[in-house]
C-alpha positions in Angstrom: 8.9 -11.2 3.8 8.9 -12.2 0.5 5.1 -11.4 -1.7 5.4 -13.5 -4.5 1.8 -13.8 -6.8 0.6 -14.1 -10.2 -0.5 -10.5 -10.0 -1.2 -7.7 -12.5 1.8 -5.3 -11.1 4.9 -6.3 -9.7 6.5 -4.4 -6.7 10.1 -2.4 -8.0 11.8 -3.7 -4.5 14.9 -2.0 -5.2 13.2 1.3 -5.9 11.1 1.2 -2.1 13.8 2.9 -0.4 13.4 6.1 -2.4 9.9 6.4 -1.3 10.2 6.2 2.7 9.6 9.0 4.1 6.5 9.7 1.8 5.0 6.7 2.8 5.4 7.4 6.3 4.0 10.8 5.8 0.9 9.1 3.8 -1.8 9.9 5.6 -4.0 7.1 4.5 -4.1 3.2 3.7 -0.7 1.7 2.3 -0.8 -1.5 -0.6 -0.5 -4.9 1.7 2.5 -5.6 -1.6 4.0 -2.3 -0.1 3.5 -3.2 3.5 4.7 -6.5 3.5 8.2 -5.7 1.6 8.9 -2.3 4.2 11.6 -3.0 6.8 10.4 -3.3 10.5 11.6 0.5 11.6 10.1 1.9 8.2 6.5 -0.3 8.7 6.3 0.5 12.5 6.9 4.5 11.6 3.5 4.2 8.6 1.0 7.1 10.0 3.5 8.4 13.1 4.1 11.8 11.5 0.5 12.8 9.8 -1.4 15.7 11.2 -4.6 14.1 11.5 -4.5 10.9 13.4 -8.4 10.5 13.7 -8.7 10.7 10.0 -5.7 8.4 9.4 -7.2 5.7 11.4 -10.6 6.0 10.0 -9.2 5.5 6.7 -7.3 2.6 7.6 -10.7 1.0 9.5 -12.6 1.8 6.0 -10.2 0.2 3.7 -10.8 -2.7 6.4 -14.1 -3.2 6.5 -14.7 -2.7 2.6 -11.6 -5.1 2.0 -13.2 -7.9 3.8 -17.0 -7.5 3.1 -15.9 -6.8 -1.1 -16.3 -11.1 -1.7 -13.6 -10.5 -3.8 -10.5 -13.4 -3.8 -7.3 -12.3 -2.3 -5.8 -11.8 -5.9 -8.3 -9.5 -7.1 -8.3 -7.5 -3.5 -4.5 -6.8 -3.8 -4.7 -5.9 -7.1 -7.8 -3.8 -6.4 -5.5 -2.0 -4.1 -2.6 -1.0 -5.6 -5.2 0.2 -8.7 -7.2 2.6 -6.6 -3.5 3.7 -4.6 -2.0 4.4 -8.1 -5.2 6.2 -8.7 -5.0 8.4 -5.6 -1.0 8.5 -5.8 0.5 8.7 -8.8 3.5 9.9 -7.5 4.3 5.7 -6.4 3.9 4.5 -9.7 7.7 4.2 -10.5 7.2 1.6 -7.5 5.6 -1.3 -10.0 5.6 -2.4 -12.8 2.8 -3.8 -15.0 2.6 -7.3 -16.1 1.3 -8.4 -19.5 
């Protein structure tokens, strides 16, 4: 599926691969840019091997919830996103690149 907006960062495609198998160890939400550019086996596998399930879908259900009562447009939410994920994960910033 191909994710293609006037947005702030732009998703490194070719650089997802490398980061598999941390995001499927992430135990929290995922970027919808991220999540709508992972192959089907890599997407399905997002939260199977964390050690908490009940937190990991309670942080999924609050991303949710604050996602669609924020009033914000669906630009600013996705770009809201992968700002606070960058925040929390530095690690995935190789993954985008900023727009000017």
């Amino acid at each position: 599926m191909q994710f293609k907006r006037n947005l702030k960062y732009s998703l490194c495609e070719d650089k997802l691969e490398d980061f598999y198998s941390d995001l499927i160890m992430l135990d929290d939400w995922i970027p919808f840019v991220i999540r709508s550019n992972l192959p089907n086996e890599i997407l399905f596998n997002l939260g199977k091997n964390v050690e908490n399930k009940k937190t990991y879908s309670d942080r999924l259900l609050k991303h949710k919830i604050e996602n669609g009562q924020s009033g914000l447009s669906l630009d600013e939410v996705l770009e809201s996103e992968i700002h606070i994920f960058l925040e929390k994960y530095p690690k995935f910033e190789p993954l985008f690149l900023v727009n000017e």
